[in-house]
C-alpha positions in Angstrom: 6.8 24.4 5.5 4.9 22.5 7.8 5.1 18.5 8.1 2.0 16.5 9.2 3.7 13.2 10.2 1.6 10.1 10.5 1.8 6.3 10.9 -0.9 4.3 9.1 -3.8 2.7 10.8 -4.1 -0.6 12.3 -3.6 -3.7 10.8 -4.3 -7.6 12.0 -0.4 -7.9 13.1 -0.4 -4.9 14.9 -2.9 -6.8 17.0 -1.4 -9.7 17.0 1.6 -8.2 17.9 3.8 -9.6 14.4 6.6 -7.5 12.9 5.5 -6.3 9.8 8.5 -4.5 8.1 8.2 -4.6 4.7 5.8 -7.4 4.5 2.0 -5.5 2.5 -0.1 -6.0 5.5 -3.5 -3.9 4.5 -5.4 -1.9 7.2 -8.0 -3.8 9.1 -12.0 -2.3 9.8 -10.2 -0.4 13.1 -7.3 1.0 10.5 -9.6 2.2 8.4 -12.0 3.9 10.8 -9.2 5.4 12.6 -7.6 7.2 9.7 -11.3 8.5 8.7 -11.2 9.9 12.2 -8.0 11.5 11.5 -9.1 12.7 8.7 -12.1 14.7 10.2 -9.1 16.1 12.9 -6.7 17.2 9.9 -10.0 18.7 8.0 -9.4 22.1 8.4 -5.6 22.2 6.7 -5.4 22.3 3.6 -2.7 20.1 2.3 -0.4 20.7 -0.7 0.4 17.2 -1.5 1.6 14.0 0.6 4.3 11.6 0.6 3.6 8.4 1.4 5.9 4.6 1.9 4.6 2.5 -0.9 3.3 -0.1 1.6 -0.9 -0.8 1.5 -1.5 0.1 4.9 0.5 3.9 4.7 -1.0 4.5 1.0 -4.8 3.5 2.4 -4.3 5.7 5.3 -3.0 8.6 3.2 -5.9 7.7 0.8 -8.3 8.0 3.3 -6.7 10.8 5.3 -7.3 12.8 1.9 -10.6 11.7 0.8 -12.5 14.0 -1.3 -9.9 16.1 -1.9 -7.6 16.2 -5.1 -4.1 16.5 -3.3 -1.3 14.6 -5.2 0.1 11.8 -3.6 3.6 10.5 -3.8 5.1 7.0 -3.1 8.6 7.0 -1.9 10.7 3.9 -0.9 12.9 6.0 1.9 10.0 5.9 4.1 9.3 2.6 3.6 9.3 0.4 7.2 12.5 -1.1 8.5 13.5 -4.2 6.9 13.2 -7.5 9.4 14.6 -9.7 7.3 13.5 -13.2 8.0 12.6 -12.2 11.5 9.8 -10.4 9.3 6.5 -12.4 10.7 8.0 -13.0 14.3 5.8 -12.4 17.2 7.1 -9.6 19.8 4.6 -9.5 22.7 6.2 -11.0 25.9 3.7 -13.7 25.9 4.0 -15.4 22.6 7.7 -13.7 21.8 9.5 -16.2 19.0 12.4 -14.0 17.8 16.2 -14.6 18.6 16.8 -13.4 21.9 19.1 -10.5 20.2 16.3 -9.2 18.8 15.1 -7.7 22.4 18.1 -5.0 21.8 15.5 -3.7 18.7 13.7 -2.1 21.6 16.3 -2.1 24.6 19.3 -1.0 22.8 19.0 0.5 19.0 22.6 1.2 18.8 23.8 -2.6 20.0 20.9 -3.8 17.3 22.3 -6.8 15.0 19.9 -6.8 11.9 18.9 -10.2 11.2 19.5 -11.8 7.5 17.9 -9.6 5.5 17.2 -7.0 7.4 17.8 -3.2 7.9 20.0 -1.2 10.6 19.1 1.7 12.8 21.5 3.6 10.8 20.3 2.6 7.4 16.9 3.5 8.3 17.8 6.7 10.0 20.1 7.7 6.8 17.3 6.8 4.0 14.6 8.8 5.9 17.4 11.5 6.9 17.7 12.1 3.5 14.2 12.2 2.6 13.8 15.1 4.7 16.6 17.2 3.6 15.3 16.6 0.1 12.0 18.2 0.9 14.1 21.1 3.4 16.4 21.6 -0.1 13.1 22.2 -2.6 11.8 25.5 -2.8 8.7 24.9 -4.4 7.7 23.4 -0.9 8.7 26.1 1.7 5.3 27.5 2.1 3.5 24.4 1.9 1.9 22.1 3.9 3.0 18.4 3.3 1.4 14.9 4.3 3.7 11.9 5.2 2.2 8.8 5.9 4.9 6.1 7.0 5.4 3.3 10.1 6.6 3.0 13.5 10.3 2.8 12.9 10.6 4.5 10.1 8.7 7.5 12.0 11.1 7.0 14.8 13.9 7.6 12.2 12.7 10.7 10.8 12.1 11.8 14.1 15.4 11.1 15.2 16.9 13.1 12.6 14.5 15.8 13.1 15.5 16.3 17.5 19.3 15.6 16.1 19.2 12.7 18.8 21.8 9.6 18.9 20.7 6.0 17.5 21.0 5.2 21.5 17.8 7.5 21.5 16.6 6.5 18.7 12.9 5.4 20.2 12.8 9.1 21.8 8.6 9.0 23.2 8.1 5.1 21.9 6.4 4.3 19.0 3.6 5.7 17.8 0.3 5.3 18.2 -1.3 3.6 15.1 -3.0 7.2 13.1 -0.8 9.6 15.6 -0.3 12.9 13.8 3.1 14.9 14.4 3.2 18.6 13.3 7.0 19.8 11.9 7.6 23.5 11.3 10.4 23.8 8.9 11.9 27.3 9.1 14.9 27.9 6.7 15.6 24.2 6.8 15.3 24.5 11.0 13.0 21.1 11.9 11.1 22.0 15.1 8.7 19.7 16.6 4.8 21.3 17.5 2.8 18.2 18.3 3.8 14.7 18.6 2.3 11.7 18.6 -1.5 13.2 18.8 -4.7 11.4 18.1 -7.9 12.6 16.7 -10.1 9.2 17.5 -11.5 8.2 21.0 -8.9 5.4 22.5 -10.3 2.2 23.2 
């Protein structure tokens, strides 16, 4: 089984720098060009079918990812984004940062991480995608097959997490991804191994 990884295209408040989390932001004219870039970078593998969080800006990216061809794809709320709560909206670029300061430990300290009202954990989000993964390891139908996942930036992290068998102090491992970054899994008797992480196909501006 091999698992083609990938956080959707850009959006307006990846620009401007806004937590999204489970707030439907769409893909912007960049999002959308990049995943058609990705798309001519994945064209040669033929895939089987895709997952995709039920979010706008994954589905679009997965839609476009796959244009013209007729593999199935399937919504799924574990790899949805992580869950801000009512810090959902919040600016986190140093210059216009308006988030509780304990928010900072979101990227300095995962395992110290207080989730705001309404908001997801590190190890909530790790467990939901953990379990996505050994649901797909578990299926037989899917051993030789070549799956699509199109997701988010910490919910990536989290699969990724589980994947390297890392601690929720490492959960970041490499950072977050780069908006349309492709990661290849190879799944070997329900062995993750990582191929190629966090690769682009588009010319970076």
């Amino acid at each position: 089984m091999k698992l083609y990884i990938v956080r959707h295209g850009e959006t307006e408040w990846n620009k401007e720098r806004r937590l999204q989390g489970q707030v439907d932001i769409p893909l912007n004219e960049s999002g959308r060009r990049l995943a058609r870039e990705t798309a001519g970078g994945l064209a040669g593998i033929h895939f089987d079918l895709c997952y995709s969080s039920p979010l706008s800006r994954a589905r679009e990216t997965a839609e476009l990812i796959l244009e013209g061809r007729s593999t199935p794809v399937i919504e799924d709320e574990r790899i949805i984004e992580m869950a801000f709560g009512e810090c959902e909206g919040g600016c986190c670029a140093r210059s216009g940062w308006n988030l509780p300061e304990g928010f900072r430990l979101f990227f300095d300290g995962p395992d110290k991480y207080q989730a705001p009202s309404g908001g997801e954990s590190f190890a909530q989000v790790k467990k939901r995608t953990g379990e996505f993964l050994q649901e797909l390891y578990d299926r037989a139908e899917y051993q030789n097959s070549n799956i699509l996942i199109t997701t988010h930036g910490a919910a990536l992290a989290g699969l990724l997490n589980n994947i390297k068998g890392k601690s929720l102090a490492e959960y970041w491992g490499e950072g977050v991804h780069k908006n349309c970054a492709v990661t290849e899994i190879e799944v070997t008797e329900g062995r993750p191994a990582v191929i190629a992480e966090n690769v682009v196909y588009y010319d970076e501006v």
